[in-house]
C-alpha positions as a printed NumPy array, in Angstrom:
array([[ -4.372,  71.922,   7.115],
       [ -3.624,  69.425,   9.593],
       [ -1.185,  67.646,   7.363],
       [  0.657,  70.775,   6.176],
       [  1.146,  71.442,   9.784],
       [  2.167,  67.764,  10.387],
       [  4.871,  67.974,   7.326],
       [  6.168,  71.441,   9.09 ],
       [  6.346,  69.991,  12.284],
       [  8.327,  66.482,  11.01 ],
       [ 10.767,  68.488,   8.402],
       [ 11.902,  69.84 ,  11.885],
       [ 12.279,  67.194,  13.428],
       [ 16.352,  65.661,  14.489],
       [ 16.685,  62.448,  14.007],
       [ 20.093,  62.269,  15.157],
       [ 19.531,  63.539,  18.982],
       [ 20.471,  60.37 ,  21.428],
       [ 17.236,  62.321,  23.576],
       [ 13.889,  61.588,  21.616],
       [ 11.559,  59.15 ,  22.297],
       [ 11.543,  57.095,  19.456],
       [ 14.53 ,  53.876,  19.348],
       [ 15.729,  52.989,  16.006],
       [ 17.347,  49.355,  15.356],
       [ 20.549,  50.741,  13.291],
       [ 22.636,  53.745,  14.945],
       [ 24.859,  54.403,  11.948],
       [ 27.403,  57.343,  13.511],
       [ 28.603,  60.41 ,  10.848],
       [ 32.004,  59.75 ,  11.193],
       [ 31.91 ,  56.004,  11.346],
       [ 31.464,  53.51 ,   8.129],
       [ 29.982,  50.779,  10.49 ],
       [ 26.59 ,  50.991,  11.544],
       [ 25.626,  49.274,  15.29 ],
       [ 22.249,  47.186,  15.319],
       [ 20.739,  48.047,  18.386],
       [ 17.661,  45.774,  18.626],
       [ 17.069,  43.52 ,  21.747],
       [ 15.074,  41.318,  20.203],
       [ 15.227,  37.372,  21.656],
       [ 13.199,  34.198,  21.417],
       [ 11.743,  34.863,  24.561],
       [ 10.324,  37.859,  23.741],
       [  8.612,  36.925,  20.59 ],
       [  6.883,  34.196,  22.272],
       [  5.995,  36.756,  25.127],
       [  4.198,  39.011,  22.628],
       [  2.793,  35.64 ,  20.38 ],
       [  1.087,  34.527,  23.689],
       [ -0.282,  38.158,  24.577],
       [ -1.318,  38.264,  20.773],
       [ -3.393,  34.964,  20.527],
       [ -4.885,  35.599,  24.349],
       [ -5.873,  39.136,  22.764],
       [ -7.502,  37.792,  19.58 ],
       [ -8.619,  34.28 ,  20.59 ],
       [-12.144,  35.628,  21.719],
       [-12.465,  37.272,  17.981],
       [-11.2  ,  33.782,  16.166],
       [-13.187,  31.751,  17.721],
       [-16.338,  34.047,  17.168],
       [-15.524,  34.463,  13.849],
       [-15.365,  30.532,  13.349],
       [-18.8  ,  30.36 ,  15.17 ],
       [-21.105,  30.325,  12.18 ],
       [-24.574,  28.939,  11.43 ],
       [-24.   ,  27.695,   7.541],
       [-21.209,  25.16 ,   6.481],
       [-20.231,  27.537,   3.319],
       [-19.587,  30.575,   6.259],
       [-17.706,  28.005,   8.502],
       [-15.298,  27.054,   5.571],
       [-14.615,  30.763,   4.945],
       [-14.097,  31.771,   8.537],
       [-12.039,  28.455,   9.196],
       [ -9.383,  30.081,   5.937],
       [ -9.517,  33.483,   7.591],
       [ -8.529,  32.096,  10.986],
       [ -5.971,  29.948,   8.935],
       [ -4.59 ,  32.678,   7.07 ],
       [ -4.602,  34.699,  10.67 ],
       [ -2.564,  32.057,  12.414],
       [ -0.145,  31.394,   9.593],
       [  1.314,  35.063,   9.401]])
């Protein structure tokens, strides 16, 4: 039920209104054949939420590397690897 009432609600939804909340990157106009990116998106900010990211998850990384047997070290150490490298 819920999801019936969730497709309802988003087949009504208008997408092209300058006045809901969500922000898409592209504003492509009807009558235009140019589309505008719109994303604010710098250097600074990346490393902003990189920084908020690894002080949010460092407690859980180096818990999970914590381990008691070599074999569970080695496969924590590739999850943490794998982790940091995305």
């Amino acid at each position: 039920v819920a999801i019936l009432v969730f497709f309802v609600v988003a087949s009504e939804a208008n997408l092209q209104n300058d006045t809901i909340d969500i922000e898409f990157t592209w504003k492509c106009p009807r009558d235009s054949e140019w589309c505008d990116n719109k994303a604010d998106l710098t250097k600074a900010g990346w490393f902003i939420f990189s920084m908020l990211m690894i002080a949010f998850l460092a407690k859980d990384m180096i818990n999970g590397c914590k381990s008691s047997s070599l074999m569970r070290l080695i496969d924590n150490a590739f999850v943490c690897l794998i982790i940091l490298a995305q």
